[in-house]
C-alpha positions in Angstrom: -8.8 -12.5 -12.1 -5.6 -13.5 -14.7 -2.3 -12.5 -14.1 -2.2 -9.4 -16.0 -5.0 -7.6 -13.9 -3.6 -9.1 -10.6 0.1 -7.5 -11.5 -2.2 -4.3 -12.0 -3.9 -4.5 -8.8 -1.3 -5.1 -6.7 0.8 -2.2 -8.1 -2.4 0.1 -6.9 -2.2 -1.7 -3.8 1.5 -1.1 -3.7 2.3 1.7 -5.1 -0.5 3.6 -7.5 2.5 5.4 -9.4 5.7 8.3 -8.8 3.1 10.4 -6.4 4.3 10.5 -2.9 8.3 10.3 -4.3 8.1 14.1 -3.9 8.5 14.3 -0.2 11.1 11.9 -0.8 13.1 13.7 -2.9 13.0 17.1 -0.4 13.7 15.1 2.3 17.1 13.5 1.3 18.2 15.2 -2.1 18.2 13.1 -5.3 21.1 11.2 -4.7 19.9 9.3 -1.2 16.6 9.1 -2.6 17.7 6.9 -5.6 19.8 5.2 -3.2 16.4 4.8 -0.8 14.2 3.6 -3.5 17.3 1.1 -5.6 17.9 -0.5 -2.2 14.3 -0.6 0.0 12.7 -2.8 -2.9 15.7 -5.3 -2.3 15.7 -5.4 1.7 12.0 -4.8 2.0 10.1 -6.0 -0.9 11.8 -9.0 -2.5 11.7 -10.5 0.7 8.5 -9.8 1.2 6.8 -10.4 -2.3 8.7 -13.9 -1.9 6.7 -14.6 1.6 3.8 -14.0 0.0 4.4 -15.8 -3.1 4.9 -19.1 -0.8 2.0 -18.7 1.3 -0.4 -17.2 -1.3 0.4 -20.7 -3.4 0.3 -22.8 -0.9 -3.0 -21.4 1.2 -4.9 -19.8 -1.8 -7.9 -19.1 0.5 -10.3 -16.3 0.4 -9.2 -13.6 3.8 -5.3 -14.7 2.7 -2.8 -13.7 5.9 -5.4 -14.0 8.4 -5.8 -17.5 7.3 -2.2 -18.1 7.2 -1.6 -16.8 10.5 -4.5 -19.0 12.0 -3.6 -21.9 10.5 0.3 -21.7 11.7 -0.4 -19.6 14.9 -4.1 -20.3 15.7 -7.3 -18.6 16.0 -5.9 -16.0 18.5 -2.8 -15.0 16.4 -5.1 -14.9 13.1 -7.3 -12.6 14.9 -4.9 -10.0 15.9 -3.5 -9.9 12.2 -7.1 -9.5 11.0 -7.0 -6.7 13.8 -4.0 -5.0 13.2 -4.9 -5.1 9.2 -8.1 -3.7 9.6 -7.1 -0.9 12.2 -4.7 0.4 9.6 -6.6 0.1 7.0 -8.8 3.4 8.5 -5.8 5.5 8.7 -4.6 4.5 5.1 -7.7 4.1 3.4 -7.8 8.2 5.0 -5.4 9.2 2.5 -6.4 8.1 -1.0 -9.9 9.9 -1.6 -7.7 12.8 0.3 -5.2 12.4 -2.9 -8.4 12.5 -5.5 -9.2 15.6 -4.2 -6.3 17.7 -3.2 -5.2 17.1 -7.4 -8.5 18.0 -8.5 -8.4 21.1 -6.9 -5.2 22.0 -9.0 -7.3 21.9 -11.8 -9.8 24.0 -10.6 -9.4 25.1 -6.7 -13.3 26.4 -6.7 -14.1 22.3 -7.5 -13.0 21.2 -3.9 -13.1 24.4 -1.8 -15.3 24.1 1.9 -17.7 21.4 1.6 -17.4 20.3 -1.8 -13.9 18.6 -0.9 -15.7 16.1 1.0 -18.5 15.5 -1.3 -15.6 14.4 -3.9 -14.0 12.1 -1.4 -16.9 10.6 -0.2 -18.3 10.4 -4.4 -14.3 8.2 -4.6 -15.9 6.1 -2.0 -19.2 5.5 -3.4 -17.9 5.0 -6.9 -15.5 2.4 -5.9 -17.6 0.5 -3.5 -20.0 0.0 -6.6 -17.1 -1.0 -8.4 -16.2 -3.3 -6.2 -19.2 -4.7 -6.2 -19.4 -6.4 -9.6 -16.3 -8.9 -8.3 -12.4 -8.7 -8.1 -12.1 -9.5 -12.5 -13.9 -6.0 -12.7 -11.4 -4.3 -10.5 -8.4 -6.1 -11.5 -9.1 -5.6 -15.5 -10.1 -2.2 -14.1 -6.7 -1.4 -12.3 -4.7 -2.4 -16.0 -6.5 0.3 -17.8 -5.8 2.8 -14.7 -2.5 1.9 -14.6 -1.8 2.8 -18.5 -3.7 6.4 -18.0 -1.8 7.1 -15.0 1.7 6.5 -16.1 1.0 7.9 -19.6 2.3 11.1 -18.4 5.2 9.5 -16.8 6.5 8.2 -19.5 6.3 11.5 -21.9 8.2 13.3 -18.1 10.7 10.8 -17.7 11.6 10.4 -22.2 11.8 14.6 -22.2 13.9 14.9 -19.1 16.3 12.0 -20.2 16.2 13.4 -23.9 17.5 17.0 -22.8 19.5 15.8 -20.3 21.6 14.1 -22.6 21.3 16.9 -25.6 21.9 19.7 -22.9 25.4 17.7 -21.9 24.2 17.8 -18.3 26.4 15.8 -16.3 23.9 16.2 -13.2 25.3 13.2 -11.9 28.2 15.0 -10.5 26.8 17.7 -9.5 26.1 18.8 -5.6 22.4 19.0 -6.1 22.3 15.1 -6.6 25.2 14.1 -4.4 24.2 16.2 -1.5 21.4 16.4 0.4 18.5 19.8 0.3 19.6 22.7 1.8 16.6 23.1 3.9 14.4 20.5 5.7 16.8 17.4 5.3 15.3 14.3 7.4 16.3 11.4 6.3 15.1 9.0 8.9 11.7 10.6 7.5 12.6 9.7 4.0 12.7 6.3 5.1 9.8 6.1 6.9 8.2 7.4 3.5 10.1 4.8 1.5 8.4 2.3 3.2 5.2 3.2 3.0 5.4 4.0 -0.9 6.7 0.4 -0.9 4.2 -1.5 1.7 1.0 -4.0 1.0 2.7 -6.6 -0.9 0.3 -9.2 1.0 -2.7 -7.1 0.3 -3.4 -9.5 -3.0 -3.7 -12.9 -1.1 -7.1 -11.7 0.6 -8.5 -12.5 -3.1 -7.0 -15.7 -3.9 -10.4 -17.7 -4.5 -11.4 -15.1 -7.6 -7.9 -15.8 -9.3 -7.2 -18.2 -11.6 -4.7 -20.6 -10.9 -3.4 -18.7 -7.6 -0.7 -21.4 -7.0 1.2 -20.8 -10.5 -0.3 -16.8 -10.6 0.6 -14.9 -7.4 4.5 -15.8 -7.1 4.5 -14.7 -10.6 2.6 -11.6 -10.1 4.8 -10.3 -6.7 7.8 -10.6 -8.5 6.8 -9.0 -11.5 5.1 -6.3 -9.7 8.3 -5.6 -7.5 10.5 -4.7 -10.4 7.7 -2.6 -12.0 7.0 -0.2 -8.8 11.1 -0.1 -8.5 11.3 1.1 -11.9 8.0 3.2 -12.0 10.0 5.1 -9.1 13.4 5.0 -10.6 13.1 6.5 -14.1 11.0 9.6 -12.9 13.1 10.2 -10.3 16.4 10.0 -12.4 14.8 12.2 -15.5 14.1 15.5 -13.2 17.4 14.8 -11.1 19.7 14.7 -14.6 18.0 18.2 -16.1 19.4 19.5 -12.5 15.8 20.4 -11.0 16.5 21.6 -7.2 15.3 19.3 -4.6 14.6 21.6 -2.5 11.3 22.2 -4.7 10.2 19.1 -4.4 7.1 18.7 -1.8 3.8 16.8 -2.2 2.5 17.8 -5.8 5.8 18.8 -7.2 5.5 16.4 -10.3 3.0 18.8 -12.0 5.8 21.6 -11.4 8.1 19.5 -13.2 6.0 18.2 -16.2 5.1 22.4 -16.8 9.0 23.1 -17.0 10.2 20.7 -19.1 7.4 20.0 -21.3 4.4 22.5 -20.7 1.4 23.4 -19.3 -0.5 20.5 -20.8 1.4 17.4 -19.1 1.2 19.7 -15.9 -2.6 18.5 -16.9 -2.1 15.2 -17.3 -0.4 14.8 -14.0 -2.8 16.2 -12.0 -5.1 13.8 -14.0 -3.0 10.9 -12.8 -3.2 12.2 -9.3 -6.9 12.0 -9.4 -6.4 8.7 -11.0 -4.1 7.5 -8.3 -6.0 8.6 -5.2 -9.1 6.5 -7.0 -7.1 3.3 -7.9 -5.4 2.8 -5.2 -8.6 3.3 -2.6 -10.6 0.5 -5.7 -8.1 -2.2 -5.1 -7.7 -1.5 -1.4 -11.3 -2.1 -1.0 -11.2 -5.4 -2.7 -8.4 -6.4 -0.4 -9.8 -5.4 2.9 -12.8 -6.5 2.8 -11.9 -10.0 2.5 -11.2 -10.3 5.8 -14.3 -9.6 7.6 -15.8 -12.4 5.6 -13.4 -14.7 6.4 -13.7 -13.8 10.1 -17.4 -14.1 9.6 -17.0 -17.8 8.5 -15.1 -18.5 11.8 -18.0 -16.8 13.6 -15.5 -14.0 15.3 -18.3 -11.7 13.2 -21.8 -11.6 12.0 -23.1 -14.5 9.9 -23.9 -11.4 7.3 -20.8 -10.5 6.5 -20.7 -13.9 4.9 -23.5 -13.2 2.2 -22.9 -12.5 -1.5 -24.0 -11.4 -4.5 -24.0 -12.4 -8.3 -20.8 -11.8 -8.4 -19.6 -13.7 -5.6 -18.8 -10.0 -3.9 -19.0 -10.2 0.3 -21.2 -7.4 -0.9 -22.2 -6.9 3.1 -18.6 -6.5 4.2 -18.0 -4.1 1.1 -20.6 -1.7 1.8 -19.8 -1.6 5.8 -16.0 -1.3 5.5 -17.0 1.5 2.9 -19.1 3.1 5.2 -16.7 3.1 8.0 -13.8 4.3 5.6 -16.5 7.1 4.6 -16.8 8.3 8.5 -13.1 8.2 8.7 -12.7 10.5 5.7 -13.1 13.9 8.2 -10.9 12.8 10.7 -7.5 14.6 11.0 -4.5 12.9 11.6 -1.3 14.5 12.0 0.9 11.5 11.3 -1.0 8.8 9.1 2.0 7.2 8.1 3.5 6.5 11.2 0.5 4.9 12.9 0.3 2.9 9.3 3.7 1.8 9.5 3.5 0.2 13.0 0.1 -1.5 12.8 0.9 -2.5 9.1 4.6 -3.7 10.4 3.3 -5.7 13.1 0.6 -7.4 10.9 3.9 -8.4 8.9 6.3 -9.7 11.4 3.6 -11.9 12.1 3.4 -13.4 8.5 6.9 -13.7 8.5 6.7 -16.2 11.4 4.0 -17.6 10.0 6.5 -18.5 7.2 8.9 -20.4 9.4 6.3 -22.0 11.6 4.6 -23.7 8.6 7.9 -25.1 7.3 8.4 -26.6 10.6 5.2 -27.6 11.3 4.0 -28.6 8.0 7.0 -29.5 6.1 5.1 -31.9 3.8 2.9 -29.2 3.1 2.1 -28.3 -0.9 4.7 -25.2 -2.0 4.2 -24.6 -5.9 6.6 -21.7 -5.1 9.2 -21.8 -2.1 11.6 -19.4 -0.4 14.7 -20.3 -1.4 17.2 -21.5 1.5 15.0 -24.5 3.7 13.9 -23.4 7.5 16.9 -20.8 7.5 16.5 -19.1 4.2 12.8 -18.2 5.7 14.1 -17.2 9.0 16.5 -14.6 6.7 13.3 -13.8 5.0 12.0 -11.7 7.6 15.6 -9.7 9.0 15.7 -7.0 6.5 11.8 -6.1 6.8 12.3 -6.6 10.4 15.0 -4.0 11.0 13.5 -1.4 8.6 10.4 -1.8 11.0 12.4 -1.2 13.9 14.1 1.7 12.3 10.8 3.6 11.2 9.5 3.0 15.0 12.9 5.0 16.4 12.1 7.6 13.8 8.3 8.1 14.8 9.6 8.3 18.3 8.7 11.8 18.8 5.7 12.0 16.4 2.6 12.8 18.4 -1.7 12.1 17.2 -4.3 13.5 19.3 -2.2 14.6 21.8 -0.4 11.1 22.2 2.5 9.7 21.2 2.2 8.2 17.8 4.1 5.3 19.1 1.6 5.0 22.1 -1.7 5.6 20.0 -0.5 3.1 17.8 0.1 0.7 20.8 -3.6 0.9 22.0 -5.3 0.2 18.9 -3.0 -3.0 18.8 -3.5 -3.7 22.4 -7.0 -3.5 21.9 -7.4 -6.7 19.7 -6.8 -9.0 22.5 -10.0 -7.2 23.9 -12.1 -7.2 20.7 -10.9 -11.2 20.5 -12.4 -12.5 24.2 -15.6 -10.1 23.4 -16.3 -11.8 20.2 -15.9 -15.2 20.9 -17.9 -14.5 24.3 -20.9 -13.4 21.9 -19.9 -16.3 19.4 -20.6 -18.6 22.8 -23.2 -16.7 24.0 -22.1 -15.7 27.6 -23.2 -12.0 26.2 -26.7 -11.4 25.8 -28.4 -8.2 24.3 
């Protein structure tokens, strides 16, 4: 995979495009939400897209942060990031087939109504785990293709908005639908929470880094580049339907296609829907590409079946892709009330521990090759992980009263974690054979 189709990949895994900014945008009005998603990238995903251009160049190995995290932390720490990963992986992975569908059905609400909905999700599955199957240059040269269909529409929204914004004289700038907040439904400690999660999986790439060329001089390049393009993928849309005075308090999941039918007409309300079918599907293809990484690298420390080792022409882990998809397949039915939340914390934890992983290496392993480094020595990589940190922190306060399956989303959250410790001792019991079937 070259650098172009690894930029495109890990925008899918980032970001897939303006859908999900419409929660955003109800939840703070248009003037915190453009404050949100102009500061977030800065605090959150510079920092991070710089951890992972360091590591990613200096440990290009197939299974990426779990590696990293052994190698500083040891098999124990590396384990519980694989964990933690993987765990959220299910409720993520949940959401994007979910996407596929709920925009096909705008199209046509008969083509996803009772069972069918699930027959679409599970045929998003399917089609990408075949995808996947024919090796990460497929999916990355894949993803730049998707990537031009999906923000063709944006660009035609975003040029019309600005276009009569500026013919019209609006001067929505100073007016109290962008400096305020939505009359109605204003949470933004939940805008934040969102934020995050639209900007999240910067590390998702590294799991790859054996099918990319030149991964030491590639990755830094392509987290940096992809940074500023999910910024400004979010920015310009945002600031088009903000400046031709569009209420926020219209904007909800699924909003865009509202937008694109009143300023431009019923046929970009089309396209966007297209590109909402088109996002659900992208970002599930690269996803699977990235996860399933990691079973076959904890395969080759024997924490998992010698199977998941095995692979094909294309030098796929073609046993790892077809289980992960079938256990993101069973997932697809299950209902969860907060998926974000219970993403967030598993997905921050699996973080905070690259982030030490960052520091421990530069102490430990000073001499250590670093094509690219975090600027700043010991200290500069210490200040790495303070903004992601507290932003982590912040979205844990704001989940505190959240609830899944009964439980505390907090609490659920915690046991999944908690039980990677367990999984650990049980697998390298089997690996030692104390078990026996």
């Amino acid at each position: 995979m070259r650098l172009l189709p690894l930029i495109a990949a890990t925008y899918f895994m980032v970001s897939g495009g303006p859908y999900g900014l419409e929660d955003i945008i109800g939840m703070a009005g248009y003037g915190r939400a453009l404050l949100l998603l102009l500061v977030i990238p800065v605090v959150w995903s510079l920092p991070t897209s710089l951890m992972v251009g360091e590591l990613a160049s200096a440990l290009p190995e197939e299974g990426g942060y779990y590696c990293w995290v052994r190698r500083a932390l040891g098999r124990f720490w590396g384990f519980q990031e694989a964990w933690l990963s993987l765990a959220a992986s299910v409720f993520d992975m949940a959401i994007y087939p979910t996407i596929f569908v709920l925009y096909l059905g705008r199209i046509e609400p008969a083509w996803t109504a009772g069972y069918r909905g699930t027959l679409w999700a599970l045929a998003v599955v399917v089609v990408c785990m075949v995808w996947n199957l024919r090796g990460a240059r497929a999916v990355g040269e894949g993803s730049v293709g998707l990537f031009c269909l999906l923000l063709s529409p944006f660009v035609v929204l975003t040029a019309v908005g600005l276009w009569k914004a500026l013919a019209g004289g609006h001067h929505a700038l100073a007016g109290p639908h962008w400096l305020g907040g939505p009359s109605a439904g204003m949470d933004f400690a939940g805008a934040v929470s969102v934020t995050l999660w639209n900007y999240m999986g910067w590390d998702n790439a590294s799991t790859v880094a054996q099918e990319v060329e030149e991964p030491q001089r590639n990755y830094p390049k392509a987290m940096l580049y992809a940074t500023g393009l999910v910024a400004l993928t979010y920015v310009l849309p945002l600031a088009a339907v903000g400046l031709v005075g569009i209420p926020a308090e219209r904007f909800s999941t699924g909003a865009w296609t509202d937008a694109a039918r009143e300023l431009v007409g019923p046929w970009l309300a089309l396209c966007v829907v297209l590109g909402g079918t088109i996002n659900g599907a992208g970002m599930f293809n690269a996803l699977v590409m990235s996860y399933t990484r990691v079973p076959y690298a904890l395969a080759e420390e024997g924490l998992l079946p010698g199977a998941f080792t095995r692979k094909n022409a294309w030098g796929v882990p073609w046993v790892s892709v077809v289980v992960c998809s079938v256990g993101w397949a069973l997932a697809l039915r299950l209902s969860f009330e907060r998926l974000i939340s219970i993403d967030l914390v598993l997905y921050g934890a699996a973080l905070m521990l690259e982030f030490v992983t960052l520091v421990v290496l530069r102490v430990k392993e000073p001499e250590l090759a670093r094509p690219f480094k975090v600027p700043g020595g010991v200290w500069g990589s210490v200040g790495m992980g303070v903004g992601p940190g507290v932003l982590i922190a912040f979205a844990l306060w704001a989940a505190r009263g959240e609830r899944v399956a009964g439980l505390p989303a907090l609490g659920f959250a915690g046991i999944v974690a908690a039980a990677g410790p367990v999984v650990y001792l049980a697998a390298r019991m089997v690996r030692r054979g104390r078990l026996v079937s």
